[in-house]
C-alpha positions as CSV (number, residue, x, y, z in Angstrom):
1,X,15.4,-11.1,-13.1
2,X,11.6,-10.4,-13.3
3,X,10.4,-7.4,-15.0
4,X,10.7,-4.8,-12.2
5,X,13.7,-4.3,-10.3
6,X,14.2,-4.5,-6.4
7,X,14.8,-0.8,-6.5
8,X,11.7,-0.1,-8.3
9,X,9.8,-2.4,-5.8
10,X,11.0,-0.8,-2.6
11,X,10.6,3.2,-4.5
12,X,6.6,2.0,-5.1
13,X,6.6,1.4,-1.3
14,X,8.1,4.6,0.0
15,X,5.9,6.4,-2.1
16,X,2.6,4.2,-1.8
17,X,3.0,2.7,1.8
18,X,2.2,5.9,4.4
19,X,-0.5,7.5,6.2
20,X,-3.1,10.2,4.5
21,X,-1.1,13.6,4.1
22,X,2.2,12.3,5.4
23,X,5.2,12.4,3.5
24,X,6.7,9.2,3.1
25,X,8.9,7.9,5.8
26,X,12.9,9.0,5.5
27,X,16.0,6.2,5.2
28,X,16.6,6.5,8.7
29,X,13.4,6.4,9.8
30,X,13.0,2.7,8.3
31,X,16.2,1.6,9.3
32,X,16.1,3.1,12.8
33,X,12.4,1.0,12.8
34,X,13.8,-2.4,11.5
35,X,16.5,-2.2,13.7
36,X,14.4,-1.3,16.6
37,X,11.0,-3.5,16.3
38,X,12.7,-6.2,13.9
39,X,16.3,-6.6,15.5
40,X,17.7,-6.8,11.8
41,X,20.8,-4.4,11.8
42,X,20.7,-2.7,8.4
43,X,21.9,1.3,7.8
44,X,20.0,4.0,6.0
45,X,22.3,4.2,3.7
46,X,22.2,0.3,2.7
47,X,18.0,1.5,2.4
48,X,19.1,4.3,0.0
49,X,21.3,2.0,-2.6
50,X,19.0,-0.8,-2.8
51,X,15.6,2.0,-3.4
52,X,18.4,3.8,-5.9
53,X,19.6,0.5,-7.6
54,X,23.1,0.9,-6.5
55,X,22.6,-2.1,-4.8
56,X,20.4,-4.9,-6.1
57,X,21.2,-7.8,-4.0
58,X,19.8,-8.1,-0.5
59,X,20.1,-10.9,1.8
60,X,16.4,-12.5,2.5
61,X,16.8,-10.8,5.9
62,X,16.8,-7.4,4.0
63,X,13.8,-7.7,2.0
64,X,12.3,-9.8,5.0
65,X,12.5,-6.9,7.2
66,X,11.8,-4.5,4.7
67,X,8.8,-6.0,3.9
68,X,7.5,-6.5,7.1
69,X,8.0,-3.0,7.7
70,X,5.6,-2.0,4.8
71,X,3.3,-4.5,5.5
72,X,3.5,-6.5,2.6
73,X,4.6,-10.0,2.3
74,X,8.3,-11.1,1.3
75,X,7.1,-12.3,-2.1
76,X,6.8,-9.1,-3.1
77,X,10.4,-8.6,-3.9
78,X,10.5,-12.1,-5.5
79,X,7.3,-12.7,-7.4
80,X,6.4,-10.3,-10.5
81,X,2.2,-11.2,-10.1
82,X,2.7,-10.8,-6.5
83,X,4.0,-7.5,-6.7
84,X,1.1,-6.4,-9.4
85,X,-1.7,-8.2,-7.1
86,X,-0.3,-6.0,-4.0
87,X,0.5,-2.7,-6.1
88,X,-3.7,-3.4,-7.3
89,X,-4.8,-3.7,-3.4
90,X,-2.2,-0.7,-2.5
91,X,-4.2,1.2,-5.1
92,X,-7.3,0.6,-3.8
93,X,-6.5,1.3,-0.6
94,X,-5.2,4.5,-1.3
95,X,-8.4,5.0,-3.6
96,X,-10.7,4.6,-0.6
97,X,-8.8,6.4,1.9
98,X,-8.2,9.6,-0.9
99,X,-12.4,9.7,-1.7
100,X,-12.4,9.8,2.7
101,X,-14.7,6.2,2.7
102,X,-12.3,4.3,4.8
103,X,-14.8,4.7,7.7
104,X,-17.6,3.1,5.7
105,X,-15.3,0.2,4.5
106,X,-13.8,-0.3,7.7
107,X,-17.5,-0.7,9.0
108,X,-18.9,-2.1,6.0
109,X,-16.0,-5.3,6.9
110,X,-18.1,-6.3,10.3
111,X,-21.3,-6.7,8.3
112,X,-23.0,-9.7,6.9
113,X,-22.8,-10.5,3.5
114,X,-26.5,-9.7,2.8
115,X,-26.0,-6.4,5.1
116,X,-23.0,-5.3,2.6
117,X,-25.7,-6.0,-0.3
118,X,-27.9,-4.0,1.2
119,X,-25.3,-1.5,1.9
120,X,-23.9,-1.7,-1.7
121,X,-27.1,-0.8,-3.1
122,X,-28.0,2.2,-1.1
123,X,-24.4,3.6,-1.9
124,X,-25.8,2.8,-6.0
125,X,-28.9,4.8,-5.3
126,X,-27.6,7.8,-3.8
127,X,-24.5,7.8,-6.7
128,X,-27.6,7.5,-9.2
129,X,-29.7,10.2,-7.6
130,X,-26.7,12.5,-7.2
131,X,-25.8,11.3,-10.8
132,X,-29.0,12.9,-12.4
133,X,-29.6,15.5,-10.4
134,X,-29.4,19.1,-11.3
135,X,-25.8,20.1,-10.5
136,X,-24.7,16.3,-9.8
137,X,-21.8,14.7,-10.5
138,X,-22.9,13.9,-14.4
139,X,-20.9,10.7,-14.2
């Protein structure tokens, strides 16, 4: 077995994968969706053991669905660098949406690559100018 565990996986999603402010979806809530959207019966109580490691051998179906759910892909649950690569970009999304610049990014993503230049170094001038002034953020 790879370095982290299935239930240490899936406990990083509950806690990583849910909107701004919200706290993160119940057992049944994820089952009830899998079930629903998916058409993958699986209990919230089957949820519970694999996040709590008192189960720690899903069928691909399982972590299929699960992942889907959370938006990440399958190899997560399989692949120890895949699950660091998506924790990294879980990170960073959270990141951007915490400092409230998911607007700019989400705009910034329909822009050339010369515009995002151009919009990358205005973003450095007003941190710099903020930076020194009086009161600023000194960092």
């Amino acid at each position: 077995m790879g370095a982290f565990s299935i239930a240490e996986k899936l406990d990083r999603l509950f806690r990583q994968v849910r909107p701004t402010g919200q706290a993160e979806p119940s057992y049944m809530t994820v089952a009830e969706a899998i079930r629903s959207q998916q058409g993958v019966p699986i209990s919230h109580t089957y949820i519970w053991q694999l996040r709590t490691g008192r189960r720690d051998n899903p069928t691909v179906q399982h972590l299929t669905a699960l992942a889907r759910y959370f938006g990440v892909p399958v190899s997560y649950f399989l692949d120890d660098e895949q699950t660091r690569q998506v924790d990294a970009q879980l990170a960073l999304l959270r990141t951007i949406r915490d400092a409230g610049v998911t607007e700019i990014a989400l705009r910034a993503a329909d822009v050339s690559p010369r515009g995002r230049e151009t919009i990358n170094e205005l973003i450095r001038k007003v941190w710099e100018a903020e930076r020194d002034a009086p009161g600023g953020t000194g960092g």
